[in-house]
SEKOL-915722 format. One record per atom (N, C-alpha, C): residue in one letter; x, y, z; atom name. Coordinates in nm, 3 decimals. Atoms other than C-alpha are relative to their C-alpha. Example, Ala and Ser with C-alpha at 12.3 -4.5 7.8 and 13.67 -1.06 7.14 Angstrom:
2
<r><type>A</type><px>0.089</px><py>-0.119</py><pz>0.000</pz><atom>N</atom></r>
<r><type>A</type><px>1.230</px><py>-0.450</py><pz>0.780</pz><atom>CA</atom></r>
<r><type>A</type><px>0.090</px><py>0.120</py><pz>0.000</pz><atom>C</atom></r>
<r><type>S</type><px>-0.082</px><py>-0.119</py><pz>-0.006</pz><atom>N</atom></r>
<r><type>S</type><px>1.367</px><py>-0.106</py><pz>0.714</pz><atom>CA</atom></r>
<r><type>S</type><px>-0.077</px><py>0.109</py><pz>0.073</pz><atom>C</atom></r>
//
This chain:
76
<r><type>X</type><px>0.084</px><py>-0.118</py><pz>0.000</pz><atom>N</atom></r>
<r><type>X</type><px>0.000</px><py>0.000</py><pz>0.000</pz><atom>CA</atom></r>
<r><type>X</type><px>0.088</px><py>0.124</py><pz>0.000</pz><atom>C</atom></r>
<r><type>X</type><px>-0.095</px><py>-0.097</py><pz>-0.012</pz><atom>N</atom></r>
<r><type>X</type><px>0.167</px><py>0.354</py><pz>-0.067</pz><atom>CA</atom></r>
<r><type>X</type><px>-0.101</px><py>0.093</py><pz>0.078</pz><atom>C</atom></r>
<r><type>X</type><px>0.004</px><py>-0.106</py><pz>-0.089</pz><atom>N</atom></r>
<r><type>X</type><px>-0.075</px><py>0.550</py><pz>0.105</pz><atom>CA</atom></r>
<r><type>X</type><px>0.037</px><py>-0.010</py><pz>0.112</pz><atom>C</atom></r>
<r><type>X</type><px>-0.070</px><py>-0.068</py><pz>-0.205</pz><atom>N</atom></r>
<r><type>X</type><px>0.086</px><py>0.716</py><pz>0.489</pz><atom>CA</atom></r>
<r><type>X</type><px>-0.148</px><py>-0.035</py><pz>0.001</pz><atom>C</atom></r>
<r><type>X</type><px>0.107</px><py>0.017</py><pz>-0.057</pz><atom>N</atom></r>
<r><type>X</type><px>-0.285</px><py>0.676</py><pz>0.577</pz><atom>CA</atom></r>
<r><type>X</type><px>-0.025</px><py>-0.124</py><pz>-0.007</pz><atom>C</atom></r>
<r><type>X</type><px>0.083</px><py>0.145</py><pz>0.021</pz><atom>N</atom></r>
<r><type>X</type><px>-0.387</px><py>0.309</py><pz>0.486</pz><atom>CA</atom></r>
<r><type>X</type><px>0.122</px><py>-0.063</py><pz>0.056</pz><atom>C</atom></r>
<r><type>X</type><px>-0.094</px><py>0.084</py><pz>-0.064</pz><atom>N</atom></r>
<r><type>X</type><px>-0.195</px><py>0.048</py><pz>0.701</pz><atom>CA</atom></r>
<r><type>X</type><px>-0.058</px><py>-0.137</py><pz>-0.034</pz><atom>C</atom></r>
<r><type>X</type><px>0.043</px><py>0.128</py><pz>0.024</pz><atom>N</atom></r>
<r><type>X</type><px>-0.237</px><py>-0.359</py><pz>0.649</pz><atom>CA</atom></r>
<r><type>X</type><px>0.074</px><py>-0.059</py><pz>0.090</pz><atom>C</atom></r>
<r><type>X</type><px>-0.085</px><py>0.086</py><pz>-0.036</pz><atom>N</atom></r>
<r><type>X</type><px>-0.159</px><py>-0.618</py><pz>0.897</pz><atom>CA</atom></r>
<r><type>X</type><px>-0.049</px><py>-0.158</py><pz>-0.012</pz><atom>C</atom></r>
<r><type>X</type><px>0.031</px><py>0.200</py><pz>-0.015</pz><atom>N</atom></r>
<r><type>X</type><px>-0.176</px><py>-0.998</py><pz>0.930</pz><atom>CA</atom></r>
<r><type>X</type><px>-0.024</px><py>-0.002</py><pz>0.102</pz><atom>C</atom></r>
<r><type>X</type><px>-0.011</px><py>0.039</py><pz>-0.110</pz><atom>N</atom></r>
<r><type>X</type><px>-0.110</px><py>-0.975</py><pz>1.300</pz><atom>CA</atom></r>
<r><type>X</type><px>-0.090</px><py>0.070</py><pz>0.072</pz><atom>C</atom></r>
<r><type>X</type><px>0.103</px><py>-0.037</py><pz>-0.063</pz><atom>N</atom></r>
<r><type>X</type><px>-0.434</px><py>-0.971</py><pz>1.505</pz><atom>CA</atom></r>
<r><type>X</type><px>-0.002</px><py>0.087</py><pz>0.147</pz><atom>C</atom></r>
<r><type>X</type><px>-0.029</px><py>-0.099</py><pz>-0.063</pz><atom>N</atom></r>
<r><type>X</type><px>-0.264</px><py>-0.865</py><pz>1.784</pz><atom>CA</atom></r>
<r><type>X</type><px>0.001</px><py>0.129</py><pz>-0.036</pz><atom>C</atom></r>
<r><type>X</type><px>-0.086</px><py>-0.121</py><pz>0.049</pz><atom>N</atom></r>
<r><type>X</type><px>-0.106</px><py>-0.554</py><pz>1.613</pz><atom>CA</atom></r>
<r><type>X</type><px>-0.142</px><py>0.053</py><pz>-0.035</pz><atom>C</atom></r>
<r><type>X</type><px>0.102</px><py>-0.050</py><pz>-0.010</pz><atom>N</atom></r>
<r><type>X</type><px>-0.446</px><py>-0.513</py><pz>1.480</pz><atom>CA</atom></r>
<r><type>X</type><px>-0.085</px><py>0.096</py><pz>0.081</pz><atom>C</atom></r>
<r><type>X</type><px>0.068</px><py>-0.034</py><pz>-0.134</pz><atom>N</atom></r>
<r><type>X</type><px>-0.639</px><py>-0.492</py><pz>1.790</pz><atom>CA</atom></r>
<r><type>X</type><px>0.078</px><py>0.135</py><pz>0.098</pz><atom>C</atom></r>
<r><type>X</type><px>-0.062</px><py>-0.110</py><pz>-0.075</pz><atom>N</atom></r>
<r><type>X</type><px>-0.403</px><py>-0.275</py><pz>1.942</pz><atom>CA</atom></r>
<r><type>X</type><px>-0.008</px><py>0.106</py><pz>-0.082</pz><atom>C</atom></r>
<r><type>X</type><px>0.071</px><py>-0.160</py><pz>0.086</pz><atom>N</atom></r>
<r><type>X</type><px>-0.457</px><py>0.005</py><pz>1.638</pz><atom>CA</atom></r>
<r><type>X</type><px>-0.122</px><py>0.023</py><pz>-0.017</pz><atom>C</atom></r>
<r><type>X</type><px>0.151</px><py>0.001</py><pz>-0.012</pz><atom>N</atom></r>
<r><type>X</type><px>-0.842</px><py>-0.041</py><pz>1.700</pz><atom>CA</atom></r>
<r><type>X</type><px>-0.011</px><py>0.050</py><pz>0.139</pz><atom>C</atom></r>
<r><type>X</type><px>-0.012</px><py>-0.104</py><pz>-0.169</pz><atom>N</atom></r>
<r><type>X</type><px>-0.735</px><py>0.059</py><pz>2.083</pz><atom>CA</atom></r>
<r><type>X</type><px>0.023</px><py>0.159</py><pz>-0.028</pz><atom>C</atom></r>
<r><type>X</type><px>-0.100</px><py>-0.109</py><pz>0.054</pz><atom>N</atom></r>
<r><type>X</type><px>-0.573</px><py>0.327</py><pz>1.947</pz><atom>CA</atom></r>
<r><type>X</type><px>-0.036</px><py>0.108</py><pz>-0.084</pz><atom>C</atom></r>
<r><type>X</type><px>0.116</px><py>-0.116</py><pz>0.080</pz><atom>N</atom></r>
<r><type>X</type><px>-0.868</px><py>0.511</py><pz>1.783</pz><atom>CA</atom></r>
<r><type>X</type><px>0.007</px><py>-0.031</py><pz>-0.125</pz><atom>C</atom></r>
<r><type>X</type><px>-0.006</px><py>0.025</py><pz>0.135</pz><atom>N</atom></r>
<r><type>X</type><px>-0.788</px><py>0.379</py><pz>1.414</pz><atom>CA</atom></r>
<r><type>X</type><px>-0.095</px><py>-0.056</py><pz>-0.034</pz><atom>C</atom></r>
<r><type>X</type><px>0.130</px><py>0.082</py><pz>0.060</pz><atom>N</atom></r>
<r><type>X</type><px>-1.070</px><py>0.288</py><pz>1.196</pz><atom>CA</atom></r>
<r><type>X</type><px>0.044</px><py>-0.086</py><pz>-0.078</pz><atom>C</atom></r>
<r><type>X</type><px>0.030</px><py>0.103</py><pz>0.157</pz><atom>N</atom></r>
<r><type>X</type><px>-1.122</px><py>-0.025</py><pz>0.976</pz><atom>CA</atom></r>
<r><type>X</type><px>-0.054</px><py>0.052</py><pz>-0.076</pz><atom>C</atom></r>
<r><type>X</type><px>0.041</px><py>-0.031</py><pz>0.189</pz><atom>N</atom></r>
<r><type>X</type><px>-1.125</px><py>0.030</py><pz>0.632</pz><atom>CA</atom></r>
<r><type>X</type><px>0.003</px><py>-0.088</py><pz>-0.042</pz><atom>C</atom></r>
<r><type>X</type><px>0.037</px><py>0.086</py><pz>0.080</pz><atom>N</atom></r>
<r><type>X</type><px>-1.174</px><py>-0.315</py><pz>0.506</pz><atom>CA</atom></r>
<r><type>X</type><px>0.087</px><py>-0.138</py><pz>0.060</pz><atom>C</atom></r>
<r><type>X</type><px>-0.144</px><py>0.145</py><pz>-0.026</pz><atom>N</atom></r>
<r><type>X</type><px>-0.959</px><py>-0.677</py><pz>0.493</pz><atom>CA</atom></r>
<r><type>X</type><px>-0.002</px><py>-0.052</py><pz>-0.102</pz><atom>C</atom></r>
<r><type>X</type><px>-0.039</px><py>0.079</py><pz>0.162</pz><atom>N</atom></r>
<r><type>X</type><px>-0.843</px><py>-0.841</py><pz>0.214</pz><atom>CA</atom></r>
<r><type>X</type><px>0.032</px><py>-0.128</py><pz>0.044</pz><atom>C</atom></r>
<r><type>X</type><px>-0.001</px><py>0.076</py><pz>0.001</pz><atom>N</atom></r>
<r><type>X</type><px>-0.837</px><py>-1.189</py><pz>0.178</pz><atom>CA</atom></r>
<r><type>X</type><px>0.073</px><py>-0.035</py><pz>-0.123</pz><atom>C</atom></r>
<r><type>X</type><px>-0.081</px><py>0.046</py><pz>0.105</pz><atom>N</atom></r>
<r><type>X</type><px>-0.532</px><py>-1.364</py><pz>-0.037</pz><atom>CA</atom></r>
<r><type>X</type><px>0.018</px><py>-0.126</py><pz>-0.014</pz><atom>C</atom></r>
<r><type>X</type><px>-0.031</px><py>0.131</py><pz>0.033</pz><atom>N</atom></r>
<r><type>X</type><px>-0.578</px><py>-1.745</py><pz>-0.069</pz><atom>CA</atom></r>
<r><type>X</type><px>-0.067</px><py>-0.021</py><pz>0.164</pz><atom>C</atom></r>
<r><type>X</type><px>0.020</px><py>0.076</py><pz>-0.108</pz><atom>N</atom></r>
<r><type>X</type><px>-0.551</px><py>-1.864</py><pz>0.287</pz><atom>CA</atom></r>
<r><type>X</type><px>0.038</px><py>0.113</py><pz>0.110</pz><atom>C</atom></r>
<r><type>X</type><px>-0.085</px><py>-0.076</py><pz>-0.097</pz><atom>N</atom></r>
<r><type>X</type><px>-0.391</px><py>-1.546</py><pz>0.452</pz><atom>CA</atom></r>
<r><type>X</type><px>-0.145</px><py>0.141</py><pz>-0.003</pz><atom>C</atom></r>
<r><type>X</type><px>0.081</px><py>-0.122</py><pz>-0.032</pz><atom>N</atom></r>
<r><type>X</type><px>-0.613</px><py>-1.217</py><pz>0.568</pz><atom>CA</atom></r>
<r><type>X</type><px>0.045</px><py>0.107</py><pz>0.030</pz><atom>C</atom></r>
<r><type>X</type><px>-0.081</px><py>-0.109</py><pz>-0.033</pz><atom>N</atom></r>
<r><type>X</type><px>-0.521</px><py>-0.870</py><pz>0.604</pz><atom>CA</atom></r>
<r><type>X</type><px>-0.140</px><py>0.107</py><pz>0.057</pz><atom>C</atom></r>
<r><type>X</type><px>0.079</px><py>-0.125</py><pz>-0.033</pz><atom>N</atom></r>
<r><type>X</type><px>-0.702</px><py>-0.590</py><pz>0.796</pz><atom>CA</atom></r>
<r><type>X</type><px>0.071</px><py>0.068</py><pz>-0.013</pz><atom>C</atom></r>
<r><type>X</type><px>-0.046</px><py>-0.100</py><pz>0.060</pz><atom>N</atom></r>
<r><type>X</type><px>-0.660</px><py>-0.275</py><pz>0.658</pz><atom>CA</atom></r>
<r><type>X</type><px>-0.072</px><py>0.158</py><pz>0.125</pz><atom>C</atom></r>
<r><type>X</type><px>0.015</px><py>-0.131</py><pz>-0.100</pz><atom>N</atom></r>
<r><type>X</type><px>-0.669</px><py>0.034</py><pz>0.913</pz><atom>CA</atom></r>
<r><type>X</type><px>-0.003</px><py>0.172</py><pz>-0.109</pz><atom>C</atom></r>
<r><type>X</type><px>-0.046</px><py>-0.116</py><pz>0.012</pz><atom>N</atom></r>
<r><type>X</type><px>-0.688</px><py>0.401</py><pz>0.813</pz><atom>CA</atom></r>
<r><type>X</type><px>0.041</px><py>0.092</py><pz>0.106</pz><atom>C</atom></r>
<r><type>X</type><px>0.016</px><py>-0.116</py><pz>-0.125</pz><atom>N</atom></r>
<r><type>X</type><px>-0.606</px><py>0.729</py><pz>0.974</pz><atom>CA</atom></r>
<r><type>X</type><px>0.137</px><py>0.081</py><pz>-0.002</pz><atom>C</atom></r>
<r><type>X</type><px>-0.082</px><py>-0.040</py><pz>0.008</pz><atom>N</atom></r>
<r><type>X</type><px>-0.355</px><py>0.982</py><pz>1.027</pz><atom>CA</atom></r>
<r><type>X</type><px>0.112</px><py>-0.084</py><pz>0.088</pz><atom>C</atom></r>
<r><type>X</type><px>-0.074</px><py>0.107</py><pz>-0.049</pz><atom>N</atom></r>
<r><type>X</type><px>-0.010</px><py>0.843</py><pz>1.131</pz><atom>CA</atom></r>
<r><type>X</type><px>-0.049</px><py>-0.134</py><pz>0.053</pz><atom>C</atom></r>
<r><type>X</type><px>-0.012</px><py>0.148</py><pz>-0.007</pz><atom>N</atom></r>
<r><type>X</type><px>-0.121</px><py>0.487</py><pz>1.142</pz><atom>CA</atom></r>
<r><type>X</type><px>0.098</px><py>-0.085</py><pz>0.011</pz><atom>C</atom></r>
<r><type>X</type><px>-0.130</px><py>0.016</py><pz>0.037</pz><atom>N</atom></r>
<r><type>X</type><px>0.206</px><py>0.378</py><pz>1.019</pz><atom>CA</atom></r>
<r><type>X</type><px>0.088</px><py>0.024</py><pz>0.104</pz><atom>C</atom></r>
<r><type>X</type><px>-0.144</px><py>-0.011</py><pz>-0.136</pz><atom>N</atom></r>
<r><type>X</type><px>0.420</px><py>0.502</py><pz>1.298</pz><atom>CA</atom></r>
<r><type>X</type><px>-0.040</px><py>-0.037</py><pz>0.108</pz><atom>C</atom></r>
<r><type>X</type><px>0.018</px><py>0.070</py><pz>-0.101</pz><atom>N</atom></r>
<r><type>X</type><px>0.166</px><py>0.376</py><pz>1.565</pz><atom>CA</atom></r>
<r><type>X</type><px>-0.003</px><py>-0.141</py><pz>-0.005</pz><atom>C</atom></r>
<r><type>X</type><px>-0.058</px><py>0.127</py><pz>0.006</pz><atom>N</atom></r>
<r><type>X</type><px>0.226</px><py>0.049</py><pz>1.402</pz><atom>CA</atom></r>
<r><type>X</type><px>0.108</px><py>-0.032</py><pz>0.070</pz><atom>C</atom></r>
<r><type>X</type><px>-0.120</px><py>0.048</py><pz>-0.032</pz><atom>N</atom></r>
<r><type>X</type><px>0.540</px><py>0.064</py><pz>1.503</pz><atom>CA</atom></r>
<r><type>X</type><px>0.032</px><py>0.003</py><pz>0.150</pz><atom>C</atom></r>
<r><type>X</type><px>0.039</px><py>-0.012</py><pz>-0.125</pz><atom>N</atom></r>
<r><type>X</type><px>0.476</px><py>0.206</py><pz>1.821</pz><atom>CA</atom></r>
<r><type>X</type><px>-0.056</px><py>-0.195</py><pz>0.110</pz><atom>C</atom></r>
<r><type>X</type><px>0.026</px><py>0.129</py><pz>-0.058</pz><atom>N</atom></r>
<r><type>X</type><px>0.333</px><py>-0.144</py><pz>1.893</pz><atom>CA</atom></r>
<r><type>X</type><px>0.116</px><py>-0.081</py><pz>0.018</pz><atom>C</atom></r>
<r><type>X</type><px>-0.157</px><py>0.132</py><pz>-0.037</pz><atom>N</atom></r>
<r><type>X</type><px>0.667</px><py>-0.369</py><pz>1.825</pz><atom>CA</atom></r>
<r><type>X</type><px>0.071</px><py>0.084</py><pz>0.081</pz><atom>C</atom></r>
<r><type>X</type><px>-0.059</px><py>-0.026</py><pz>-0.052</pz><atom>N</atom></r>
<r><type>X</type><px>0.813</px><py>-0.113</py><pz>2.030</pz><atom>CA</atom></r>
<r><type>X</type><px>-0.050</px><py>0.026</py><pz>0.135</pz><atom>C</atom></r>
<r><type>X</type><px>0.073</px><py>0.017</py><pz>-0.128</pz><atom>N</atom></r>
<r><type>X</type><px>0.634</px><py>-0.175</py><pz>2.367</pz><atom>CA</atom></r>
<r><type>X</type><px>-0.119</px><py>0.100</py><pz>-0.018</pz><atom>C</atom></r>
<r><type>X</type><px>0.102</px><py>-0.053</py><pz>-0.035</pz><atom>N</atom></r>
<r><type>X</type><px>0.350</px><py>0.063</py><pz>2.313</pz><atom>CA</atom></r>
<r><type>X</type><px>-0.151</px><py>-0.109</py><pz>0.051</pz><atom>C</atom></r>
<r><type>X</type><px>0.061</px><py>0.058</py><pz>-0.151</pz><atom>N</atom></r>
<r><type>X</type><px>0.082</px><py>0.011</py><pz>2.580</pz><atom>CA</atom></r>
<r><type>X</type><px>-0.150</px><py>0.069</py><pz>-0.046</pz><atom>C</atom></r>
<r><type>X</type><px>0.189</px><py>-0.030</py><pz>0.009</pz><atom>N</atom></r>
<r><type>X</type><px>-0.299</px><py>0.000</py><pz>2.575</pz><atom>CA</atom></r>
<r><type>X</type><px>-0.040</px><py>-0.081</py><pz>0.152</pz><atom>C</atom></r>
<r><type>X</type><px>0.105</px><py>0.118</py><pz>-0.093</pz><atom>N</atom></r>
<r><type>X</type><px>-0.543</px><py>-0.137</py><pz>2.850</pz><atom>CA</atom></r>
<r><type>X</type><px>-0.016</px><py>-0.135</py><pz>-0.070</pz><atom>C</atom></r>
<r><type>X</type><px>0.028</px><py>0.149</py><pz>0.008</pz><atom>N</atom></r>
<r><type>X</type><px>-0.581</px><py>-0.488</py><pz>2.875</pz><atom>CA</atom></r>
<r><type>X</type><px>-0.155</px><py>-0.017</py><pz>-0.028</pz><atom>C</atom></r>
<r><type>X</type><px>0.124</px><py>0.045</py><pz>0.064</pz><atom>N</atom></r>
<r><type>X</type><px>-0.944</px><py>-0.489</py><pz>2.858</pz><atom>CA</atom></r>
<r><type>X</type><px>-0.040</px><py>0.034</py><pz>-0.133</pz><atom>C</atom></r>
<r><type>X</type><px>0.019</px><py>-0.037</py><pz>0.140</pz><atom>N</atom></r>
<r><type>X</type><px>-0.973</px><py>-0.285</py><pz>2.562</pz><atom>CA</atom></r>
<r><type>X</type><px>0.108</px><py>-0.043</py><pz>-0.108</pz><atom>C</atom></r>
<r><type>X</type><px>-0.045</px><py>0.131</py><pz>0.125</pz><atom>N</atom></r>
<r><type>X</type><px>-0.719</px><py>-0.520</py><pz>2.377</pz><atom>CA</atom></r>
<r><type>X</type><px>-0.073</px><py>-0.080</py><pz>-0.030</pz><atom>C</atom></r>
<r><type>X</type><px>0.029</px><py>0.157</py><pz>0.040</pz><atom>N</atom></r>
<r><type>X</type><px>-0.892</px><py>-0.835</py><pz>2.452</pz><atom>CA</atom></r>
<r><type>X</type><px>-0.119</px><py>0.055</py><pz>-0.053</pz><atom>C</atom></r>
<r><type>X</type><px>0.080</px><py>0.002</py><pz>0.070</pz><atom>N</atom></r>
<r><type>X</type><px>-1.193</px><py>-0.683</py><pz>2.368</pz><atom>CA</atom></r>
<r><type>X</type><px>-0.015</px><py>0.062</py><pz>-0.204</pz><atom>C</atom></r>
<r><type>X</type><px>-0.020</px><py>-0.013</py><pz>0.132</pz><atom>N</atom></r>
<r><type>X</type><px>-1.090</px><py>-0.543</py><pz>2.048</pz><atom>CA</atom></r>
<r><type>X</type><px>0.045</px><py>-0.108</py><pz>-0.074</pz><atom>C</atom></r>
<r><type>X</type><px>0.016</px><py>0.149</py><pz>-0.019</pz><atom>N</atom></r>
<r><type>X</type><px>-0.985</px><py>-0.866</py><pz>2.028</pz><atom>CA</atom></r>
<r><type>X</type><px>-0.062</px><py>-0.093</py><pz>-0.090</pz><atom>C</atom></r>
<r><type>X</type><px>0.128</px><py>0.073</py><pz>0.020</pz><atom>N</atom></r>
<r><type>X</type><px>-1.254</px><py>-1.040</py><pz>1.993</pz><atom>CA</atom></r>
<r><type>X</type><px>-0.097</px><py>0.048</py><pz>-0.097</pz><atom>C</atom></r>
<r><type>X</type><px>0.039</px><py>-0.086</py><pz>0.045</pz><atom>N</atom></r>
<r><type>X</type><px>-1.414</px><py>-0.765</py><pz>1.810</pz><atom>CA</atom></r>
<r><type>X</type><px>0.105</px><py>-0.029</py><pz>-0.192</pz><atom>C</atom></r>
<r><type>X</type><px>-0.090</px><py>0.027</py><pz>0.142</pz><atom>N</atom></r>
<r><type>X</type><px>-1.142</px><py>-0.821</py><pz>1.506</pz><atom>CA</atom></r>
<r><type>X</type><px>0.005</px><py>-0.158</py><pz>-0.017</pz><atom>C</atom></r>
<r><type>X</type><px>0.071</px><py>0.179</py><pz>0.011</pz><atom>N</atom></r>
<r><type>X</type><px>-1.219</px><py>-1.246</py><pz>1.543</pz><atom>CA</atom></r>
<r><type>X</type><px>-0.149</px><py>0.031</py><pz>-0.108</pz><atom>C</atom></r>
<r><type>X</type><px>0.127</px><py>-0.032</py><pz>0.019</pz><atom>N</atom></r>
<r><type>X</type><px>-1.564</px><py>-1.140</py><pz>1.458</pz><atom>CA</atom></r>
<r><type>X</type><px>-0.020</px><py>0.035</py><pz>-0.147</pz><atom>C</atom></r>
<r><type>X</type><px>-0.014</px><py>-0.061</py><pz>0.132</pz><atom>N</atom></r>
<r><type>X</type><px>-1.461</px><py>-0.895</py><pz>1.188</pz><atom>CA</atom></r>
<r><type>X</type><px>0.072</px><py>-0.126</py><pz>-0.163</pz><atom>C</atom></r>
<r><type>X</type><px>-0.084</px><py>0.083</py><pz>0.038</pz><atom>N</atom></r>
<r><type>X</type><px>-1.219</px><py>-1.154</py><pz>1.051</pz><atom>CA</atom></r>
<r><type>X</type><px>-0.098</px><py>-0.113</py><pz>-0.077</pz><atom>C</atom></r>
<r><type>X</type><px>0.049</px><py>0.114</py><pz>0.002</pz><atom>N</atom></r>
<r><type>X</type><px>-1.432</px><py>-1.443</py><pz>1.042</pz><atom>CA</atom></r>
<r><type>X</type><px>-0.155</px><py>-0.045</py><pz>-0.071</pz><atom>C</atom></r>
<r><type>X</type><px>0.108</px><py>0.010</py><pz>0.076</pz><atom>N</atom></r>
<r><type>X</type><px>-1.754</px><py>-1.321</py><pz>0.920</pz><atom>CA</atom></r>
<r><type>X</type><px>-0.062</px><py>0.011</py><pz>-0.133</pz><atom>C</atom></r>
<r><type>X</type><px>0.039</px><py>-0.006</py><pz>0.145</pz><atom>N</atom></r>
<r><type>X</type><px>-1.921</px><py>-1.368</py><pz>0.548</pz><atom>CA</atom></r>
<r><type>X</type><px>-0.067</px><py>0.077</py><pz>-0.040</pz><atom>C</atom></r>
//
């Protein structure tokens, strides 16, 4: 993706934690067997990174985002 605004991950964690994080879903793509949620929003991209680098959310509002991106993920 080249837009700074549109982010894609695989990792549901990483997900969930940019859904803590005030970022909206903008869609998911599906490639064979693999899934991608697609985030927008300003700097998205650097609070990605923010995540592999210990950034910190509440625990409840992970798991429930969570569960919340299972949902998204999973449904037809």
């Amino acid at each position: 993706m080249d837009n700074p605004k549109r982010y894609s991950t695989q990792n549901l964690y990483e997900a969930a934690y940019l859904l803590c994080r005030g970022f909206d879903l903008a869609g998911k793509n599906r490639d064979g067997f693999k899934m991608s949620i697609i985030f927008s929003g300003e700097s998205v991209r650097e609070e990605a990174l923010k995540f592999y680098n210990g950034g910190k959310v509440e625990a409840k509002a992970l798991t429930d985002a969570y569960r919340t991106l299972k949902d998204f993920v999973f449904e037809r």
